[in-house]
C-alpha positions in Angstrom: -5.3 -7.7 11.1 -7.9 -4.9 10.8 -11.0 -5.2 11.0 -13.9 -3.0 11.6 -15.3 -5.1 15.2 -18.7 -2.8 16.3 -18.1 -1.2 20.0 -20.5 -3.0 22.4 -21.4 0.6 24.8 -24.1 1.1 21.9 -22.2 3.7 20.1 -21.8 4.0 16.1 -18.9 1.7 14.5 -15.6 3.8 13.8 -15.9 4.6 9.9 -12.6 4.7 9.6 -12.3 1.0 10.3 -15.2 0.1 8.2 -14.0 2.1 5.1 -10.3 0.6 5.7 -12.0 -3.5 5.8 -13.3 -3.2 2.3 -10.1 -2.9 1.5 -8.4 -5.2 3.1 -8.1 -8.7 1.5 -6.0 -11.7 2.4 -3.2 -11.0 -0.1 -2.8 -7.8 1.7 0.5 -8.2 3.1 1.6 -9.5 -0.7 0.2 -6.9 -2.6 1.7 -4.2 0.1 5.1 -5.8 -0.2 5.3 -6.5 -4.0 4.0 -2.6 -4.6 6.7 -1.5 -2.1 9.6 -3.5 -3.7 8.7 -2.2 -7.2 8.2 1.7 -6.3 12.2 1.4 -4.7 13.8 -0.1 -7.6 11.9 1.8 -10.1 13.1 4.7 -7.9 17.0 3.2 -8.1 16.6 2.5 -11.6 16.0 6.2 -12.4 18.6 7.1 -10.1 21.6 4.7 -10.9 20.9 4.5 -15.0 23.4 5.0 -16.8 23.6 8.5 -18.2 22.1 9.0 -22.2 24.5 9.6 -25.0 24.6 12.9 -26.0 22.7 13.9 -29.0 25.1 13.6 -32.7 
């Protein structure tokens, strides 16, 4: 899990995490995984489709 944790030597918070926890949310994982799954078989659905009639 990420989460932006302040350093304790007094120095400023890393941005990066702080900018990357407003994303996160609990369905992360889900949300990562369901865009993932759709992106590859919209990719294998262009790729294995079956070829257009041609024109009359």
């Amino acid at each position: 899990m990420l989460m932006a944790i302040p350093p304790s030597d007094g120095m400023a918070p890393d941005p990066f995490g702080l900018i990357l926890g407003l994303f996160w949310t609990p369905y992360a994982d889900w949300i990562y995984t369901a865009v993932s799954i759709s992106g590859l078989l919209t990719v294998v659905w262009l790729v294995l489709r079956p070829p257009r009639p041609p024109a009359p």
